[in-house]
C-alpha positions, -999 to 999 in steps of 0.1 A, spaced: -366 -395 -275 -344 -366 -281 -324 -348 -251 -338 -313 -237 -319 -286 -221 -332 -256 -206 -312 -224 -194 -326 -191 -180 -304 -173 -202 -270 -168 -220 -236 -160 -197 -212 -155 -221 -203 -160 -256 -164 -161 -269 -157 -165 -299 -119 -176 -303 -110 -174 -342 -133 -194 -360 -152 -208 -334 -179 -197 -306 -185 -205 -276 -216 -201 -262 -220 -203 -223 -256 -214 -211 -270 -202 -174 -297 -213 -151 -305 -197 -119 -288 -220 -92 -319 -232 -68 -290 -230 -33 -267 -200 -42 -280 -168 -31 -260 -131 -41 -257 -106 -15 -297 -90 -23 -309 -129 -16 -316 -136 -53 -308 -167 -70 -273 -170 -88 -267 -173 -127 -248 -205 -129 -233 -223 -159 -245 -249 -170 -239 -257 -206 -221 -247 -235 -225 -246 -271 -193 -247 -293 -198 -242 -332 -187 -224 -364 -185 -184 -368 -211 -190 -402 -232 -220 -377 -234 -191 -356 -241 -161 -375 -275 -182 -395 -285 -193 -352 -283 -150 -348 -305 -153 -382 -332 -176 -374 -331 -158 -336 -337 -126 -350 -368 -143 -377 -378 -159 -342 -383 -126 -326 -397 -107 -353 -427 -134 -353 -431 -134 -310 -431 -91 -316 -452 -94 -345 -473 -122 -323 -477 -93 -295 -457 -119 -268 -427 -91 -268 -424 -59 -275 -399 -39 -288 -382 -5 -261 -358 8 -279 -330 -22 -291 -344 -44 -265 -373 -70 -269 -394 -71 -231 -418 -94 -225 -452 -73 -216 -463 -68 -180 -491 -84 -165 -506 -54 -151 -502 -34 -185 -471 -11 -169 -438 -15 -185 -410 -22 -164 -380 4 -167 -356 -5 -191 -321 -12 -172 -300 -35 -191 -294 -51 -220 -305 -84 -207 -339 -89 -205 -337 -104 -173 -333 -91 -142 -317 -113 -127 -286 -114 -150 -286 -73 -140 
């Protein structure tokens, strides 16, 4: 049996000469912000290689080609969005796909 981690999304990432440090966030189920929405809170991070990391960016990128090809994303402008239910785009207003990392 192999260990399984899940994170709601990525906090920061340093990278620190040769190495990078990947921060992993999960929305916290008891801390609230100030609109009542659930905190990003750390939870994990990934420390490898600047060349481990550039071919993860690789395979990332393959990964997302196949889920836009696939129709499960699509792509506004130089962000990927997951499709709406009702048809109807959400506005684009970050970077981050999510809105609660806004």
């Amino acid at each position: 049996m192999s260990n399984e981690l899940y994170a709601d999304g990525i906090g920061e990432i340093t990278v620190t000469g040769t190495i990078v440090r990947i921060d992993l966030m999960s929305l916290s189920a008891t801390e609230r912000d100030a609109s009542n929405n659930p905190k990003p809170v750390f939870r994990q991070r990934i420390i490898m290689p600047v060349d481990a990391f550039a071919n993860a960016v690789d395979l990332m990128q393959k990964a997302l080609g196949g889920l836009v090809e696939a129709g499960a994303v699509r792509r506004i402008g130089d962000v990927a969005k997951l499709p709406a239910a009702d048809g109807v785009q959400a506005p684009h207003t970050s970077g981050n796909a999510s809105p609660n990392f806004n």
